[in-house]
Every structure is written in C-alpha cells, then in structure tokens.
Legacy VTK file of the C-alpha trace (Angstrom):
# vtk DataFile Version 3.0
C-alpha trace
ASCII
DATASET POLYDATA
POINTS 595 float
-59.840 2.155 49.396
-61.433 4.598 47.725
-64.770 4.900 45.755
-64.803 3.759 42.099
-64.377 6.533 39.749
-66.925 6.237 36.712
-65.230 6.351 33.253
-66.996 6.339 29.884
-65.356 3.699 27.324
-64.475 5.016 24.307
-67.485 4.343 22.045
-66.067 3.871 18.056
-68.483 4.121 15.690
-69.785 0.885 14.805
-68.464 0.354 11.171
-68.655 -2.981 9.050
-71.861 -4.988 8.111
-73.991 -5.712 11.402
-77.005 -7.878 11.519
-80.087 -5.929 11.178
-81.550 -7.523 14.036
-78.905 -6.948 16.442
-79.865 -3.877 18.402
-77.947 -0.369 18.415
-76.737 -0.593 21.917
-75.184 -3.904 21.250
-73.608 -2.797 17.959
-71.797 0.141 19.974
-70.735 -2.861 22.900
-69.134 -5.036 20.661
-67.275 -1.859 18.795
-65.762 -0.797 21.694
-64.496 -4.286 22.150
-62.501 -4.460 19.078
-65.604 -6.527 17.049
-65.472 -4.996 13.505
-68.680 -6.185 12.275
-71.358 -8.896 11.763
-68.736 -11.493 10.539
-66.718 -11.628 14.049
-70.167 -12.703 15.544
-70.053 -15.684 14.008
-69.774 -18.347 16.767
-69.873 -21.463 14.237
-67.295 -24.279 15.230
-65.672 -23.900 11.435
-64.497 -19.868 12.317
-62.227 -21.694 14.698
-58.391 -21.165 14.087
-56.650 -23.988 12.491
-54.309 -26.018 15.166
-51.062 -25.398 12.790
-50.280 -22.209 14.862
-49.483 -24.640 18.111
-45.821 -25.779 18.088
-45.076 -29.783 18.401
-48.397 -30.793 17.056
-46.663 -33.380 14.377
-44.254 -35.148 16.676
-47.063 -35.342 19.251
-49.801 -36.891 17.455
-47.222 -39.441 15.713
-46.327 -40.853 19.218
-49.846 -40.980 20.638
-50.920 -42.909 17.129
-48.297 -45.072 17.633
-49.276 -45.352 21.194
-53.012 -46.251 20.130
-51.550 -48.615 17.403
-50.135 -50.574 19.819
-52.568 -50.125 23.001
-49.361 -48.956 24.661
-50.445 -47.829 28.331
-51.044 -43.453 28.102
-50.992 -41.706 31.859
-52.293 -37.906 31.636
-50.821 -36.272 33.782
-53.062 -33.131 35.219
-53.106 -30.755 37.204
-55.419 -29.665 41.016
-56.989 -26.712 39.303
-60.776 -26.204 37.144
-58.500 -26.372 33.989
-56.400 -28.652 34.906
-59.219 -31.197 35.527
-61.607 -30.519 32.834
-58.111 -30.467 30.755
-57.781 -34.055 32.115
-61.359 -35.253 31.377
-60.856 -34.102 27.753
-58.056 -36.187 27.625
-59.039 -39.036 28.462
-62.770 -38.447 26.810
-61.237 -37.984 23.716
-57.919 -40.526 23.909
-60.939 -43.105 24.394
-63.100 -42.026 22.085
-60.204 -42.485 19.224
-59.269 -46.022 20.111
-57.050 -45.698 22.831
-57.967 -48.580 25.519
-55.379 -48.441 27.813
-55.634 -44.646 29.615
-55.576 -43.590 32.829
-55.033 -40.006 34.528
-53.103 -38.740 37.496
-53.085 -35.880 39.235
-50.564 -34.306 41.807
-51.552 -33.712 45.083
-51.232 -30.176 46.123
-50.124 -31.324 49.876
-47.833 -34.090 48.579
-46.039 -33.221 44.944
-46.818 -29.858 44.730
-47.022 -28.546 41.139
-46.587 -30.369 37.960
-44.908 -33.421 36.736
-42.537 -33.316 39.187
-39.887 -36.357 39.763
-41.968 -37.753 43.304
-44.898 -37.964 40.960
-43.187 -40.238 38.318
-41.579 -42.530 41.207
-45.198 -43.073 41.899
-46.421 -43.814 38.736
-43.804 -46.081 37.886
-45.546 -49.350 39.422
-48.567 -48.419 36.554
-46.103 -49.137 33.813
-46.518 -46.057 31.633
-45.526 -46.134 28.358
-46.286 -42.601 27.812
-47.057 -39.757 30.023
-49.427 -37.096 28.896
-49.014 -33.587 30.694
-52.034 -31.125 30.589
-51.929 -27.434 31.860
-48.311 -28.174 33.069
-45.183 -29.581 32.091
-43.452 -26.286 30.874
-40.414 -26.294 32.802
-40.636 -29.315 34.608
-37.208 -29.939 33.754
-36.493 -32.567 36.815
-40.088 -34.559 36.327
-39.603 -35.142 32.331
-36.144 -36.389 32.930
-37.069 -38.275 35.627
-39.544 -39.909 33.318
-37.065 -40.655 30.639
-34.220 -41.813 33.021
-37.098 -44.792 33.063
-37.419 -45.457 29.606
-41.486 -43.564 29.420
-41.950 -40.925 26.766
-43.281 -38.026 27.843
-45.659 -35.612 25.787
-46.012 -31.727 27.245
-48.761 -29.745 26.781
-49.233 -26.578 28.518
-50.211 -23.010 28.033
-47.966 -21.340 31.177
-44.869 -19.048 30.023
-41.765 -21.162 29.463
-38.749 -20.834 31.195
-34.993 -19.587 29.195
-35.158 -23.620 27.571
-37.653 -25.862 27.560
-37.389 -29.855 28.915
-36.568 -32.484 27.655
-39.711 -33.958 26.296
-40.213 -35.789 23.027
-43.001 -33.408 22.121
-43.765 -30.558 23.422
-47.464 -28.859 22.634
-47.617 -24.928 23.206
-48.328 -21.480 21.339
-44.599 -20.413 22.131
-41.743 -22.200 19.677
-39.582 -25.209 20.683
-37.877 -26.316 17.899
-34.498 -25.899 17.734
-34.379 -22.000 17.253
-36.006 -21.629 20.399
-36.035 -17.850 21.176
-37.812 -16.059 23.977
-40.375 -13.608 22.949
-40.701 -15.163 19.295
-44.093 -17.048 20.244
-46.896 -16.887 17.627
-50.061 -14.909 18.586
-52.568 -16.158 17.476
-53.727 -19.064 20.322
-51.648 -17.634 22.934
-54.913 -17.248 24.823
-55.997 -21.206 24.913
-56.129 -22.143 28.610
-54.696 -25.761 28.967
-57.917 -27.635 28.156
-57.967 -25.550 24.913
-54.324 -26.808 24.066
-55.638 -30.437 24.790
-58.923 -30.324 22.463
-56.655 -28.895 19.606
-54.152 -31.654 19.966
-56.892 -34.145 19.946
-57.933 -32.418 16.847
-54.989 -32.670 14.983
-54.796 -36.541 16.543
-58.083 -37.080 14.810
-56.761 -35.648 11.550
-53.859 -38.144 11.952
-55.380 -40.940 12.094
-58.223 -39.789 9.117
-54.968 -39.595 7.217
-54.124 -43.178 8.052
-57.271 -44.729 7.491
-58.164 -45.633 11.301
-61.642 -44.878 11.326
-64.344 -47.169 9.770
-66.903 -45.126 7.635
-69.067 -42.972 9.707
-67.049 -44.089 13.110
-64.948 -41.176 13.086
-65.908 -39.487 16.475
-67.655 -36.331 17.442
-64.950 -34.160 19.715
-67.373 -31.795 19.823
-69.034 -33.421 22.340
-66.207 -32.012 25.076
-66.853 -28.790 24.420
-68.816 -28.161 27.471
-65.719 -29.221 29.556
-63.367 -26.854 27.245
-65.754 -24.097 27.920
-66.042 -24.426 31.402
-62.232 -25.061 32.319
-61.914 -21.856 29.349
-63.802 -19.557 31.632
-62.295 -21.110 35.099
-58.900 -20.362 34.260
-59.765 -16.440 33.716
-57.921 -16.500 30.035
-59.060 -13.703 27.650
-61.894 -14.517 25.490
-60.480 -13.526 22.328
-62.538 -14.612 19.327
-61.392 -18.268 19.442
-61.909 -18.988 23.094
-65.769 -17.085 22.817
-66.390 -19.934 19.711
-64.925 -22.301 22.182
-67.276 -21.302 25.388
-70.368 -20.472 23.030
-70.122 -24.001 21.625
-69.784 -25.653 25.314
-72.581 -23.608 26.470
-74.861 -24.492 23.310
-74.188 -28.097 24.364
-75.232 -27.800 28.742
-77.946 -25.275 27.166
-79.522 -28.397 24.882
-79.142 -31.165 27.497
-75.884 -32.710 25.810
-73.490 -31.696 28.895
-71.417 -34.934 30.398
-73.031 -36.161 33.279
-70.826 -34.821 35.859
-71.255 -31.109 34.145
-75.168 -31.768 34.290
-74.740 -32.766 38.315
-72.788 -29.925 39.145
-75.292 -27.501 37.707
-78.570 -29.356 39.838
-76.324 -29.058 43.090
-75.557 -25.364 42.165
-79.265 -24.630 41.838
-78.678 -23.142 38.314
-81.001 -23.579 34.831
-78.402 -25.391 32.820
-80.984 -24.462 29.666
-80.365 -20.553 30.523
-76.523 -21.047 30.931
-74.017 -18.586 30.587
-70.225 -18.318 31.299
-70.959 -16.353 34.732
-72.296 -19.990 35.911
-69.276 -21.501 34.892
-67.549 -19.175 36.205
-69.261 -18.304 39.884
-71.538 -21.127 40.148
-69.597 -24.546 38.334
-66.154 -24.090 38.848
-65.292 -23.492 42.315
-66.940 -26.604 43.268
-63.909 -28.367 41.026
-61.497 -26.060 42.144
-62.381 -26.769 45.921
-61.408 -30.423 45.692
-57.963 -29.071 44.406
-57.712 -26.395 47.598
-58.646 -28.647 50.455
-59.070 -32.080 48.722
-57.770 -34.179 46.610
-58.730 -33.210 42.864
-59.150 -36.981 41.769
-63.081 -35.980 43.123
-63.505 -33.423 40.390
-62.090 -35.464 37.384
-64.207 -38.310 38.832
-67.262 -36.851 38.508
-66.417 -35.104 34.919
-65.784 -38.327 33.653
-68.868 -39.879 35.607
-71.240 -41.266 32.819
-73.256 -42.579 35.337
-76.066 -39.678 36.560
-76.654 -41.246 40.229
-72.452 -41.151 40.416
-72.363 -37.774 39.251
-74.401 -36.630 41.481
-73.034 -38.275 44.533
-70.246 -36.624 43.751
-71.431 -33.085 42.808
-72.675 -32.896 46.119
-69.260 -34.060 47.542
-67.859 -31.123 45.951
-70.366 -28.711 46.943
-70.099 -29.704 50.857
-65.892 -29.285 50.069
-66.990 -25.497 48.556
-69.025 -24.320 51.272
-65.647 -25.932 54.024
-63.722 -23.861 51.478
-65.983 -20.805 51.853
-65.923 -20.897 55.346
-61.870 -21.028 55.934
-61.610 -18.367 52.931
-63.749 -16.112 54.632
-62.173 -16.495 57.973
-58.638 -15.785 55.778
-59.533 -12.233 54.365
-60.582 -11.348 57.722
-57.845 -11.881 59.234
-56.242 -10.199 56.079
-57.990 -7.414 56.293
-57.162 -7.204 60.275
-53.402 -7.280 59.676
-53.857 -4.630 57.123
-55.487 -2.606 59.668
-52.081 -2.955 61.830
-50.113 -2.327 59.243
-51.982 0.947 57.909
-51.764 2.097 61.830
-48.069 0.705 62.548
-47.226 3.085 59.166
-48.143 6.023 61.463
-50.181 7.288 57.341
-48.367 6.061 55.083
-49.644 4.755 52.154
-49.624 0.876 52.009
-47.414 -0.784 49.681
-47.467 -0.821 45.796
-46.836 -4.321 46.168
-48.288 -6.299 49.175
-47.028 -9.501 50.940
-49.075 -10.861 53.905
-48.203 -14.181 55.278
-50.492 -15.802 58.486
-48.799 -19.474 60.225
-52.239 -21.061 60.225
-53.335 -20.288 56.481
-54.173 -23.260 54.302
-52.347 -23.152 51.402
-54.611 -24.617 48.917
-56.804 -20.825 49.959
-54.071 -18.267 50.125
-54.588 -17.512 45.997
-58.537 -16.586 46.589
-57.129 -14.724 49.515
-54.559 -12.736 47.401
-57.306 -12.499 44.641
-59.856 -11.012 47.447
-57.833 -8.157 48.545
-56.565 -7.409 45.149
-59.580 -6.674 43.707
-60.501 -4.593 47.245
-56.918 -2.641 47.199
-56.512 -2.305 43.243
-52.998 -3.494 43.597
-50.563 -6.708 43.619
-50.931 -8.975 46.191
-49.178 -12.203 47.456
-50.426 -14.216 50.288
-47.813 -16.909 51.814
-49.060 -20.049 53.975
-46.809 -22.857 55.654
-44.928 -25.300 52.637
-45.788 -28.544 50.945
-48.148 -27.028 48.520
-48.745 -24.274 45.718
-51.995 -22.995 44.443
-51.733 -24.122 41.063
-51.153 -20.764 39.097
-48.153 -22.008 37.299
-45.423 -22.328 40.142
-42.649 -23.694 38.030
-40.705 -26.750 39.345
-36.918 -26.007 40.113
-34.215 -28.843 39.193
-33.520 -28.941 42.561
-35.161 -30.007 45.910
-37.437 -27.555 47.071
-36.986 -27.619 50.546
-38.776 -24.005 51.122
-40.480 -22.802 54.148
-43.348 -20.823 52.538
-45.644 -21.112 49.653
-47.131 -18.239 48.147
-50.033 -17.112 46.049
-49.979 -13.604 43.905
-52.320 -11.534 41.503
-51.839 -9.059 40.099
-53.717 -5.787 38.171
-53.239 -4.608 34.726
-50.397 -3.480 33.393
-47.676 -5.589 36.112
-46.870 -8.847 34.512
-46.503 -10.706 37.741
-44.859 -13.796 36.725
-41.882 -10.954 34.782
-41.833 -9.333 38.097
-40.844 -12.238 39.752
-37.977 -13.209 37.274
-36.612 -9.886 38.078
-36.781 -10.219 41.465
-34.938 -13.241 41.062
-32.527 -11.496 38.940
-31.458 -9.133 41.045
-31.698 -11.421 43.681
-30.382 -14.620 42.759
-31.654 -17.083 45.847
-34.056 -15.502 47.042
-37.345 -17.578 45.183
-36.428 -20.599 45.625
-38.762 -21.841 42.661
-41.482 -19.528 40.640
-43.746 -19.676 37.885
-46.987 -18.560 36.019
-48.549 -15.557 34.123
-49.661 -12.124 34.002
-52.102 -12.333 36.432
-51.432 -14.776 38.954
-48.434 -16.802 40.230
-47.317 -18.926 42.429
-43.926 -19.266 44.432
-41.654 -20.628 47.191
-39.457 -19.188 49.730
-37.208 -19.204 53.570
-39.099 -18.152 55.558
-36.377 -15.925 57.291
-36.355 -14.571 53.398
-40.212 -13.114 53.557
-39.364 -9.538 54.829
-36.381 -9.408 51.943
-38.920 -10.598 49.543
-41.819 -8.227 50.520
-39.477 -5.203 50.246
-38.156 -6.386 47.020
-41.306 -7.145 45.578
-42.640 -3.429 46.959
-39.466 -1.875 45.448
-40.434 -3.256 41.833
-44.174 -2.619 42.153
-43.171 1.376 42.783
-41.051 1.452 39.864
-43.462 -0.585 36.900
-46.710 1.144 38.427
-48.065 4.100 37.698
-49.728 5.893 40.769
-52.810 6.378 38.453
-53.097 2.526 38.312
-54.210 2.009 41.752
-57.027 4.542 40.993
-60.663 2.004 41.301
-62.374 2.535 37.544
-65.719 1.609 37.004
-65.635 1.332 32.850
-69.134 2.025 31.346
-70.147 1.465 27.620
-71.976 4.793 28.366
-75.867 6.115 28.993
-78.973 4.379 27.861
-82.057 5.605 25.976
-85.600 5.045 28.451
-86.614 2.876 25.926
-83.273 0.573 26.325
-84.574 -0.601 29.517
-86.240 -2.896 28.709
-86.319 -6.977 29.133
-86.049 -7.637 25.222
-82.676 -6.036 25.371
-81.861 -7.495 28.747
-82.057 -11.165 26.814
-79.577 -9.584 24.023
-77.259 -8.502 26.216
-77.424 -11.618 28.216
-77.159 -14.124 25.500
-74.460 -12.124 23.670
-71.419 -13.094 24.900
-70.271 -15.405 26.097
-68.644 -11.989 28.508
-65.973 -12.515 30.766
-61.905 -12.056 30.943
-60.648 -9.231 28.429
-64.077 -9.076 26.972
-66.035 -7.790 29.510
-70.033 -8.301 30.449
-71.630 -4.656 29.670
-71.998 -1.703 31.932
-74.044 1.218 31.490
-74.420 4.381 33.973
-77.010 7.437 34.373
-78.540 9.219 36.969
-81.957 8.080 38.767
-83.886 9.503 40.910
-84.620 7.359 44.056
-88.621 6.349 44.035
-88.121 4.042 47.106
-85.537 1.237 49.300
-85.324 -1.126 51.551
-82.679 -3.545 53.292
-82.799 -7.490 52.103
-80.916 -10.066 53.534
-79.297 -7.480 56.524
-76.523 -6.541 53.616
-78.138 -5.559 50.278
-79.880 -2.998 49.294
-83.612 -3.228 47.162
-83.876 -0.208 45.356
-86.683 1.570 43.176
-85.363 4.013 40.082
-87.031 6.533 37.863
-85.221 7.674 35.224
-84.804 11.231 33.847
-87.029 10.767 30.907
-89.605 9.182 32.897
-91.194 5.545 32.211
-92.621 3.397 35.419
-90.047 2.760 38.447
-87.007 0.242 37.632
-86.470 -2.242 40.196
-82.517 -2.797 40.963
-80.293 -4.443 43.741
-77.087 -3.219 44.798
-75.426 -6.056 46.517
-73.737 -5.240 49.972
-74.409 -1.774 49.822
-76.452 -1.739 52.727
-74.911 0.587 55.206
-75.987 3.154 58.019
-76.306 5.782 55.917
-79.772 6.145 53.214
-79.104 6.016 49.384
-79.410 9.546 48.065
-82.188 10.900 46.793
-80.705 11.608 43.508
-78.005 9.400 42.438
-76.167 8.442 39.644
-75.336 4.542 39.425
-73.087 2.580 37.042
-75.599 -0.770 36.608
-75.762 -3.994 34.141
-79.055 -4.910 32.287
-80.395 -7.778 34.450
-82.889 -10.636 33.931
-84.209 -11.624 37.142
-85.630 -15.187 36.748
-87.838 -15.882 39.703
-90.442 -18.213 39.735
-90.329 -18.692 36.707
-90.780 -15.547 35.634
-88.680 -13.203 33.911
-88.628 -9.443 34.695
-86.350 -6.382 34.102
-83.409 -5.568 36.768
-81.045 -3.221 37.556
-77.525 -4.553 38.748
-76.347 -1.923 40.798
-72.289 -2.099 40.868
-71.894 1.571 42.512
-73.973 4.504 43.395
-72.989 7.520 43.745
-75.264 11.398 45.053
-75.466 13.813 42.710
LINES 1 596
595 0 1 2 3 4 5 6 7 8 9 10 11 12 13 14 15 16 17 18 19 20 21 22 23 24 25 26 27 28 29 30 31 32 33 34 35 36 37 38 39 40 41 42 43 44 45 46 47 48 49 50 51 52 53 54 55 56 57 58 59 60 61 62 63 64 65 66 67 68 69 70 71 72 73 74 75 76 77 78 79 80 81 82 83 84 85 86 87 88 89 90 91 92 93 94 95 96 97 98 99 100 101 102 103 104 105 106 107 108 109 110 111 112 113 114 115 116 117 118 119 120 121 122 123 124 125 126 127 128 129 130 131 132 133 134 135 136 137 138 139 140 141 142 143 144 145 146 147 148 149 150 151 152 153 154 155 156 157 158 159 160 161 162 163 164 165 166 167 168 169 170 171 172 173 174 175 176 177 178 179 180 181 182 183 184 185 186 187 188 189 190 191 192 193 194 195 196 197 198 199 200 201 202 203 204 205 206 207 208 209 210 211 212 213 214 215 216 217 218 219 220 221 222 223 224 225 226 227 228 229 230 231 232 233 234 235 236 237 238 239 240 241 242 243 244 245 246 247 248 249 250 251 252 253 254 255 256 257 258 259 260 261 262 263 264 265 266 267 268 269 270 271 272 273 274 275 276 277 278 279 280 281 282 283 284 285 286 287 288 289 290 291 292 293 294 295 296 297 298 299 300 301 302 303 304 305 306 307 308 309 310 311 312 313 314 315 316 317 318 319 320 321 322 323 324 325 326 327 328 329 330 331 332 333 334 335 336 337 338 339 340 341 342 343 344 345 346 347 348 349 350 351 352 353 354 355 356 357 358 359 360 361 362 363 364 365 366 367 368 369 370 371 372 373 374 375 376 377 378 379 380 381 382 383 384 385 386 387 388 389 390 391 392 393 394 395 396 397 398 399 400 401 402 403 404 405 406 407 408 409 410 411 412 413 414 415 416 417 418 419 420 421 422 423 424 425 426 427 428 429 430 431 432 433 434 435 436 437 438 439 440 441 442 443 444 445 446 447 448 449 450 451 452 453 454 455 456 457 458 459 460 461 462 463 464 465 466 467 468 469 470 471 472 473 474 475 476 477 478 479 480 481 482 483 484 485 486 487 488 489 490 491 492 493 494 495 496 497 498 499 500 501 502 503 504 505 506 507 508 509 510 511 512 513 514 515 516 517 518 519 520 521 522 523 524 525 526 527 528 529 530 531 532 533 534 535 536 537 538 539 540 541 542 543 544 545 546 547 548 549 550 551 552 553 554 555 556 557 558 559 560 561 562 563 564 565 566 567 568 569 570 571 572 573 574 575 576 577 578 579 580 581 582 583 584 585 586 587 588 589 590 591 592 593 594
C-alpha cells in the first residue's frame, strides 16, 4: 500500500461563545468537528437527550414493572461481544438495583448458538422458567428465536441498536432508534440516538423504567437509585463497539470515565485496569478502547463470554481480579493466533498480487484460510482493512459468527463458512450485502450488521461466487480516490503549542475516538538525533523551524533499514508520556515523510 498522503482539515473559524480558558488550538479542534461553541462542551449528565426519541419505551417498561411487581423470573439475553456484555451487566445492575429479585443473564455461545436469540438458545433456557426474556445488543431480526420464545408462553422484550430487517419480530416490545409501530417504514428512523451502541439503548430503558415506577410510587423517599453508577460500563462498552461519539455518547463516556477516574468504577472495571497496567485516575477512552476491552472481547473470540460478564458484575475485588487475569491470559492466546492469522493473510495476498501477473487487488477482498478460528477472523478483516484502505471479509470454518450483527435467518443455517467484514467510509457494508443478496437470491445464506462491520454465512462451494460478487459491487459504490491512505491533520502548530500544558488539554478533552477523532497536527522538523528501541520503533529527537530545545517523539514500527531523513516533515499527536511518575512532553509520530 502506499504512503499516507497528508491532508489539512478544513479549519472553520471558531464562532459562538468559547470558554476563555480553553486554549486557541483547541477552539479551532473542536470547530472543525462540528462543536459550535462553549455550550456543546458541556459534558453534565442533564445535556443528555431525553429517552422519548427511542421507539417501544412505554410498552417495555410497563411489562418489566409488571414483571418486578410480581418478582416474575427476567433472563437478559446478551450477546459474546464488549457491548454486548457490559450491555448485560447494566442490565442486570440496574434490573436489581430497582427491585427486581429474580434476574439472571445468558449469553450465546459463539461455537454453539451463534448470534442472537436464536430458537437453540430458548430450548435451553426453557428448564430456567423465564417469564420474560430481555435481549441486549441483539434481537433485531431474530424472527425464529422471539417466536420460539412465545410458542412457550415467555414474553420477550428487544432491545438492540443493529439495522432492522424489511419487518421486525414478533416481540411484545421492541426498544430501538428506528420505528416499530404499526407504520413501520424503512428509512423513517429518528436521528437523534441512532448512535447509542446497545449498552446505551439498555441504560436509557432503565431510565425510563426508573421514571415508571417514580410515577407509581415504588420508591421509598430517598431509595430511588443512582443509575449513574453504570456509567463506567456504558462508557466502556460505548467506546468498544466503535459507535460515533456524537454529543450524547461523549456525555455518556465522559461521565463513565469521571466515575473509573474518582475510584467509583465496579469492581470488575477496577480489576481489568490493574491487570492492564493502566492509571485508572488518568483514564481516557483510548484505555477503554486498546487497553480494557479486548480483554472482554477475548472471552467472546476464544471463550466463553459468561467470564467477562462475571467479572463486570464481580462486587467482590479478590473475584474480580481472579478473573481479570483470566481474561488477560485469554487476550494474549488471542494475540498470539491473531497474529499468526494476518500473516498468513498477508502471505496469501502476496500470491494473489503475483498470481494477478499486476493487477490491482480487488476493490472488495474475500480471503478465507480452513484452519482460522472464527471467533478471530473480524480482527483479521479489521487488520488488513486498515493496511489496504479497502473492504475486507475474512471467512473461517461454521458454527460461529463474530458478533457484528449477523442476523438470524428463519431457517436452519446449515452453512459451511462464517465470515467477518469491515469496511471504509463511504461503503455501507451491511447495504452491500442486501444487494448482493438481491441480485443473488441464495447466495448468503443469513447476514446482518452495520456500516462498518458485518457478519455472514455461506456454501462453501459459494465463496468464489461471493468474492466476485462482492468485488463487482465494491468497483461500482467506490470511488478510486477512496482507497487513497489520508492522514487528516487539524493543521501546523505555533513553537509555543508544544508544550505539556496543552498536551493535558488536548488529552483530557475528549473523550476522542469514532467520528470524533483524537487530534493530529503536522510540520516539518529537522532531525537533531535517533535511535532504534525495542528492534521495531524508532526514538527520535526534533527541532522545530522556529527553534525552542529538541522535542522528543516515537514513531512506532517505523524502524526500518533505511535512516529517518534529515529534514522531515511528520504528521504527530501531542503526547504525555507518563513514566515514572513523571510527566513530560512527546511527540506521537503517525508518519514521516523527507522533505
């Protein structure tokens, strides 16, 4: 692939009322993220978005106060991904803490149920007795498991976040951003929480639960409880599940990370951190997201996920802890086999770009390996997307999805191959797949998911049809511009931006991550002095143009055979490098570049 190209963002004028403490550079950041002034950096738990704008919220809360009324037996039903399980702990967290005694949680096993509610998963459950089943982060279109479920005489409440199929099932309440009443029209969703993962469609139904039962008079004075106190679990499954951090997800994952920052994180949350080696008091959503969360995910991929909602809902430290570190031995097996995956990736890709005799590789890319494990094959996918700048699927050997939204069929699966895809901007993969089965009715045996990422099942005698389909569509939605690597930088900085003081700002003022993205500067340098660290990374020394002492920066795997140039120009993040408990001033390198 070819070297990032450097682009400039566009850099509006910072208009509205700004605090007067909040410095220049991180006025001009926020405007060229769509933050018109002061007032949209308000973070306060009231600037949240009412729950009115989620459909089925009324019908829902009635049955689960009538469920706690009686002490009628609730089952949440998750799902083997971060949100999923943090989606699960809220439930339960929060169905306890407003007088429901009688809840338990299941989750489907990846190797055994595949996605969902599916109908396996209620024959299962029926021995518990379930008077209601609870669905988080899935439940959409499982068409076969809800009716399964009321063939039995259970109720079944869905709440989910994934794109619905052409109806929905047939639940008795179904929680979502996107319409299902009666008039239930594709493409009339409302906007405004269409970005909740599924743990943020959970904490807003047990919002408007606790409303309910206000309204009833449940709660003696001053026992009403404090749902703030899951926030750090909606703000880390928020940031796991890579949904945009509009406005009301940031208040969601700046409240979560004011609780781990004060010591008032669950135990498990608290465990996970220790075993990850990271300063839960200094937390931001890049530990969530690179430090927390693929320890929970890993039980999902090679495990069972029971282990992760275990040790969320561990009040016990000594348990959470045993069972942080269970998680962290399953992440470093999962590192391992994922590592040994993109090689072998990248090897077939190798064939491939020589069997082509030069021709480009394709818009769309399908690889598929016999021994894969298919609880891997999404980070695999994600891997060389993010290398090749285009769609990817990765396929393993059946009985499992990777829990990006594969959509249960009414029918018995019965496929050969499971597979993995994500995507770039601008190809909505989940659409792409409904037109693939469109024009090719049979094909996918079952699909499902978002923009982003999706999951799917097929023959495996229908793999080459697929991968030429799915090539086919990619050259027609994608623009050849699009596979083009872009670096996007919020422009140059003053010498007297470097420093630490603004480092902090830009550190604490996120929370940064999907759609709202951490900031990125570039300049040139001139290169003082370097060394090799670690056989991979590069230790660099930087003088700017304008002078000032040296900056120290790292560019992380850069080392290679050939020297850094003497004069470079470099597109970098403000860093604070804690070390020994001291904090200093660094430059993270993302690409360098002579000039």
């Amino acid at each position: 692939m070819k070297a990032p190209r450097i682009v400039r963002r566009p850099l509006p004028a910072p208009a509205g009322d700004w605090p007067e403490t909040l410095h220049p550079v991180l006025r001009r950041v926020y405007a060229a993220r769509g933050v018109r002034g002061g007032r949209e950096l308000d973070q306060r738990l009231a600037e949240l978005l009412p729950p009115h704008a989620l459909d089925g919220l009324p019908r829902a809360c009635a049955l689960l106060r009538e469920a706690i009324r009686r002490q009628a037996r609730i089952v949440v039903v998750g799902d083997y991904d971060a949100d999923g399980a943090t989606g699960t702990a809220v439930a339960v967290r929060g169905l306890r803490a407003l007088g429901a005694r009688e809840v338990e949680y299941a989750v489907p096993n990846r190797f055994r149920h595949g996605y969902g509610l599916s109908a396996a998963l209620v024959e299962e459950l029926r021995p518990r007795d379930p008077h209601l089943l609870l669905t988080v982060d899935n439940g959409i279109a499982a068409h076969a498991g809800v009716a399964a479920a009321k063939a039995h005489g259970i109720d079944v409440i869905v709440t989910d976040h994934h794109l619905p199929g052409e109806t929905p099932p047939p639940a008795d309440a179904i929680v979502h951003w996107w319409p299902m009443r009666e008039s239930f029209v594709q493409g009339s969703g409302s906007a405004a929480l269409n970005n909740l993962a599924g743990v943020g469609v959970m904490f807003y139904l047990l919002l408007a639960l606790r409303a309910e039962l206000r309204a009833h008079g449940s709660f003696a004075a001053g026992a009403e409880p404090d749902l703030a106190a899951l926030l750090d679990l909606v703000a880390l499954g928020t940031v796991a599940d890579l949904v945009p951090l509009d406005r009301n997800n940031r208040i969601l994952v700046a409240a979560g990370l004011k609780r781990i920052q004060s010591g008032r994180a669950c135990a498990g949350v608290a465990a996970l951190f220790a075993e990850a080696g990271r300063d839960p008091t200094r937390a931001v959503a890049s530990d969530l997201a690179f430090a927390i969360a693929p320890r929970i995910n890993a039980a999902g991929r090679l495990e069972d996920m029971r282990l992760g909602i275990e040790c969320l809902l561990a009040d016990d430290p000594r348990r959470a802890r045993e069972l942080a570190a269970t998680l962290s031995a399953i992440n470093a097996e999962r590192r391992e086999l994922q590592a040994t995956m993109v090689e072998q990736a990248e090897a077939a890709l190798r064939r491939c770009v020589t069997s082509r005799d030069g021709d480009e590789l394709p818009h769309g890319l399908v690889l598929f390996d016999p021994d894969w494990h298919q609880g891997v094959i999404g980070l695999v996918a994600s891997r060389l997307k993010e290398s090749l700048g285009r769609p990817v699927i990765a396929f393993a050997p059946a009985n499992a999805t990777d829990g990006a939204g594969m959509e249960p069929s009414a029918a018995a699966d019965g496929a050969d191959l499971r597979g993995s895809g994500r995507s770039i901007h601008g190809f909505h993969l989940r659409d792409a797949l409904a037109e693939i089965d469109a024009r090719e009715p049979g094909l996918l045996r079952r699909f499902g998911g978002h923009a982003m990422a999706a999951g799917m099942s097929l023959e495996r005698t229908a793999l080459a049809r697929f991968a030429a389909a799915f090539d086919a569509l990619a050259r027609e939605r994608i623009a050849p511009e699009a596979f083009e690597s872009v670096l996007l930088s919020d422009g140059e900085l003053d010498p007297s931006d470097f420093s630490l003081e603004l480092a902090e700002q830009l550190r604490a003022g996120g929370p940064w991550g999907q759609a709202f993205p951490e900031p990125l500067f570039d300049g040139e340098f001139a290169l003082v002095d370097w060394r090799v660290v670690g056989e991979r990374h590069l230790r660099l020394s930087l003088r700017h143009p304008g002078g000032g002492t040296p900056l120290p920066a790292m560019l992380f795997h850069g080392a290679t055979s050939t020297p850094p140039p003497a004069r470079l120009r470099a597109a970098f993040a403000l860093d604070v490098n804690d070390w020994n408990g001291t904090r200093t001033l660094r430059l993270l390198l993302r690409h360098i570049e002579p000039v």
